[in-house]
N, C-alpha and C positions, 0 to 999 in steps of 0.2 A: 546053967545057962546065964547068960549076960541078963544085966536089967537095962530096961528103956531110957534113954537116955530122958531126961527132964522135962518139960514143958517149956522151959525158958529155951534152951538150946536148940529145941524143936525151931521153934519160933523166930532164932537169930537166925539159922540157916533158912528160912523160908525169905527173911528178909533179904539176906544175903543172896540168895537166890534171883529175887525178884530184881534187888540191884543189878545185878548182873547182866539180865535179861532187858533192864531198860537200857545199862551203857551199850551192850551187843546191837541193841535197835537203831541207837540214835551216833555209835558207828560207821554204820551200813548207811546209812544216810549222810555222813564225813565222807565214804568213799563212793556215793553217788555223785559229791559237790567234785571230790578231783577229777572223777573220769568225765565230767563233764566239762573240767575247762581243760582238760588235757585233749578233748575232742573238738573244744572251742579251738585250741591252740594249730592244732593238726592240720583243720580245715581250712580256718583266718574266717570261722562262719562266726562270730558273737551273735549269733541269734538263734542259736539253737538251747531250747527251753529244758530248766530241769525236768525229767518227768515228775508227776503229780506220787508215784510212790515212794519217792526221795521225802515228800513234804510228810507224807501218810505214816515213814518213817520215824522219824523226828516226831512228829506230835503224838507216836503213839511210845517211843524212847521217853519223853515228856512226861505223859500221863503215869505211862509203871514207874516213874523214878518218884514222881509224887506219891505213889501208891505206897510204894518202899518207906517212904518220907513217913506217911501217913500210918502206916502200920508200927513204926518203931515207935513215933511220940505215946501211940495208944498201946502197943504191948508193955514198953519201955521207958514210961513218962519218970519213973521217980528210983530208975535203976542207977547206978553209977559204977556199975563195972567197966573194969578197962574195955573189955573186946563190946559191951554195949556203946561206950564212947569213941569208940574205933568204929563202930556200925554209924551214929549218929555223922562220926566227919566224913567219914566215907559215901553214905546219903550225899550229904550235900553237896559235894563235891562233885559226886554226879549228875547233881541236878542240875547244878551249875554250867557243866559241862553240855547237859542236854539241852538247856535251855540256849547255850550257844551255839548247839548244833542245828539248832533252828531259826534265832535268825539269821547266821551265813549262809541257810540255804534260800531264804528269802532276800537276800543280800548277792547271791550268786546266781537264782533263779533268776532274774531278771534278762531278758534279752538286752544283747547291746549291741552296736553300731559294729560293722565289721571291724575284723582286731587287723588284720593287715593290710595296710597302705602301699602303695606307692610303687 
């Protein structure tokens, strides 16, 4: 029979995992920000409001990417394998990312003046 794979590798795929799960969230809240100004654009209404699960998104893509973050320093503080250093930029990177996907949607959430004139 096979043997189990490691404890360490356990443990990158769990991160990896949870990576994943925060970019996938704070996505879906990237393609709440387009359908709404594509719905903005359609109408010429600027004032119709992100819904409140776009934001619910994002701050919870946010939280598990910190999580992610959180778990590698404490599994992974004094590793220096390539694929642990490939976890670590990869983190960030997404966090980065989530954390952008949060404020464009406070950034895009805002009602505005109607878009078409004249």
């Amino acid at each position: 029979m096979g043997e189990a794979p490691p404890a360490g590798r356990h443990r990158q795929a769990v991160v990896f995992g949870v990576l994943v799960a925060g970019v996938l969230l704070s996505t879906i809240n990237t393609n709440a920000q387009a359908e709404l100004i594509r719905r903005r654009q359609d109408s010429c209404d600027g004032t119709i409001p992100l819904p409140t699960s776009a934001y619910v998104l994002g701050f919870a893509g946010l939280a598990v990417g910190a999580v992610a973050l959180f778990l590698l320093v404490r599994w992974f503080r004094h590793n220096r394998q390539p694929l642990v250093l490939i976890l670590f930029g990869t983190a960030i990177a997404a966090l980065i990312f989530e954390a952008f996907a949060v404020i464009t949607a406070f950034q895009e959430g805002r009602p505005l003046v109607p878009m078409c004139g004249g």
